[in-house]
KOLMARPA-493963 format. One record per residue (C-alpha): residue in three letters; y, x, z. Coordinates in steps of 0.001 Angstrom, whole numbers, plus 500000, padded with zeros to 6 digits. Layout:
BEGIN
ALAYXZ;...
REM end
This chain:
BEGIN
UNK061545731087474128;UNK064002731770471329;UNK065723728348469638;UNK067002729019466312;UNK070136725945465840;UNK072266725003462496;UNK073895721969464181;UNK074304719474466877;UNK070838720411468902;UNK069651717589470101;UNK066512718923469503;UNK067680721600471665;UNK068621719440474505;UNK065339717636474774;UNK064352721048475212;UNK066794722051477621;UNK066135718613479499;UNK062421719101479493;UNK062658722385480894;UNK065054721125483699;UNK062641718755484876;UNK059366720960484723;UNK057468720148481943;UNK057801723154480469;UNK055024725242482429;UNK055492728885482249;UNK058471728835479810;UNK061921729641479350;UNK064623729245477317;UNK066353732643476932;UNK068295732741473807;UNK070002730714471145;UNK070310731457467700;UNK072679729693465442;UNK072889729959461695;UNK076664728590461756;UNK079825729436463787;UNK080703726606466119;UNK077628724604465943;UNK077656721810468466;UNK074175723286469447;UNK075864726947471023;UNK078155724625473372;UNK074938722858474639;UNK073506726413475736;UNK076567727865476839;UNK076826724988479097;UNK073278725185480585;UNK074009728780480568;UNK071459730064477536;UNK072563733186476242;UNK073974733163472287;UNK074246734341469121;UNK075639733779465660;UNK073916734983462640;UNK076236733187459586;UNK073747732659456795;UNK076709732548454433;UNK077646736091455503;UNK074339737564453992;UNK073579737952449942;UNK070044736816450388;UNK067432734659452275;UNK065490738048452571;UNK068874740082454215;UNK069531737340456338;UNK065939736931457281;UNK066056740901458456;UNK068801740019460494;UNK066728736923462335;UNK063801738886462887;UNK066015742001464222;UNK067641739367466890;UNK064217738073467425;UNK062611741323468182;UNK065524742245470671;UNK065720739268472818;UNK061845739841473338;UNK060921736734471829;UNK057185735258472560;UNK057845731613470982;UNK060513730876468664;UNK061627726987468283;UNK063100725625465075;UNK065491723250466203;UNK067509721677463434;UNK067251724722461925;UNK068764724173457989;UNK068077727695456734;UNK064323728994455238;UNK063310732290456343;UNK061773734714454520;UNK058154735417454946;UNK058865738751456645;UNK059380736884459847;UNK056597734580459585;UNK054006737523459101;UNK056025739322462301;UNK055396735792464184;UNK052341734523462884;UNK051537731004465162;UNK054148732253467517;UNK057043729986465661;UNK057431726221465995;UNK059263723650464213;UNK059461719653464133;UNK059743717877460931;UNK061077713926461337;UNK057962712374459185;UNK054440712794459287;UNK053402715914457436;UNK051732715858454816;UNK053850712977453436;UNK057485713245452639;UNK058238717165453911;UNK058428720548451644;UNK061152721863449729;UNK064261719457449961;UNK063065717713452284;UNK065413717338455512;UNK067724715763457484;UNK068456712162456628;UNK067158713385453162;UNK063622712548455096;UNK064426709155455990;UNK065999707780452632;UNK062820708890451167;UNK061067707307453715;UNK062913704112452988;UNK062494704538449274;UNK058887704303449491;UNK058238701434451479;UNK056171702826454267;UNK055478700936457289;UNK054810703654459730;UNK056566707170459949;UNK057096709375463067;UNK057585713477463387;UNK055277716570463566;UNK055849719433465246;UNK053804722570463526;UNK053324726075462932;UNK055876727717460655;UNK054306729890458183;UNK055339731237454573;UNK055453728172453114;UNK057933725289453572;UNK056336722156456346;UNK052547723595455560;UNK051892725729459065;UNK048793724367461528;UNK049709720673462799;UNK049764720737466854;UNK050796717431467470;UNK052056714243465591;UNK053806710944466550;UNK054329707749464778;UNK056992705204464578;UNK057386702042462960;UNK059952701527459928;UNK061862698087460285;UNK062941696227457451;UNK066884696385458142;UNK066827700084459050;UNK069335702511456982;UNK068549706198457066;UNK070313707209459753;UNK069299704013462411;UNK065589705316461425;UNK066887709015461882;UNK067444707960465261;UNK064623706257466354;UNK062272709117465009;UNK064518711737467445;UNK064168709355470375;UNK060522707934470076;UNK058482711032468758;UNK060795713957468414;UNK062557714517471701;UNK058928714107473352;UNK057187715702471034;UNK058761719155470505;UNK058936719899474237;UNK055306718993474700;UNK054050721379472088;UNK056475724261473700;UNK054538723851476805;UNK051244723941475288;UNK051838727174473751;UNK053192728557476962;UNK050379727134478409;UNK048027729017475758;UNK046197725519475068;UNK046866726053471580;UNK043724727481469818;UNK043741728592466169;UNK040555727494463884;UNK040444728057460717;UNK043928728110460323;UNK044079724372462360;UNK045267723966465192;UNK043427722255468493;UNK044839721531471427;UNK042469722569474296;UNK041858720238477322;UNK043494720570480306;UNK040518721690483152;UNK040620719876486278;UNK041890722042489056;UNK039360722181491639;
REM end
């Protein structure tokens, strides 16, 4: 497993955690990727002794140089899954098509509502507020070519409270439904009970060991 990071990652963490206590069956963590020199995210690996590496978005022209770059890194750490993990930069389809179903990412509102270009980060949650919505939550899908529409795996909902600001309901999305959700989904693809229909995605039932 390959986590791409542009900040704090405590996205990453939860992963990190999860992994620490087992629930991640048959996966590992093996490299972090950071978009940004000194991200908070790089100290979290280094200290749970991930390997690292800084790709600067602002040192490449272009989304589709800087994309060549990610997908180089990806193809020489070996990746199998790559994790999106507060990751603030859109890659080019080049490394989607190199990927296909094999990269992950969790979005802090219930896809199909309030996600796409522009939306992310608190940006989510003030639009969230804006509207009025009673219920929101996170959804962890497929990354393909186009921005928050890849295969759904697995969705969680949270409730919006009257007195929340963006960033209280920021929080209670990462701690209800994101932090639990994104490491689940990890192990279900290591687990290969993620099937692809149609372009949707199903998760397959665990079969009783005998």
């Amino acid at each position: 497993i390959v986590v791409l990071v542009s900040g704090g990652g405590t996205n990453l963490q939860a992963l990190i955690d999860a992994e620490k206590r087992g629930d991640i069956k048959y996966g590992k963590i093996t490299c972090v990727i950071s978009s940004k020199e000194g991200a908070y995210a790089l100290k979290r690996a280094e200290q749970n002794g991930i390997k690292t590496r800084v790709l600067p978005r602002k040192s490449f022209a272009d989304s589709l140089s800087y994309s060549k770059a990610v997908l180089t890194a990806l193809n020489e750490e070996m990746a199998d899954l790559v994790v999106l993990a507060g990751f603030m930069t859109i890659l080019d389809e080049i490394v989607t098509k190199a990927y296909p179903y094999r990269i992950i990412n969790v979005h802090p509102a219930l896809i199909p509502a309030f996600c796409g270009v522009g939306y992310y980060g608190l940006k989510v949650h003030e639009a969230v507020l804006d509207y009025g919505v009673k219920i929101t939550g996170a959804t962890v899908h497929f990354v393909n070519e186009k921005a928050d529409a890849g295969a759904i795996i697995l969705q969680g909902t949270v409730s919006v409270e009257a007195d929340d600001t963006p960033e209280i309901l920021q929080k209670r999305v990462m701690e209800q439904a994101e932090w639990n959700l994104l490491p689940e989904a990890v192990s279900l693809f290591c687990e290969d009970r993620i099937e692809i229909r149609d372009g949707k995605a199903y998760v397959i039932e665990k079969q009783e060991e005998i």
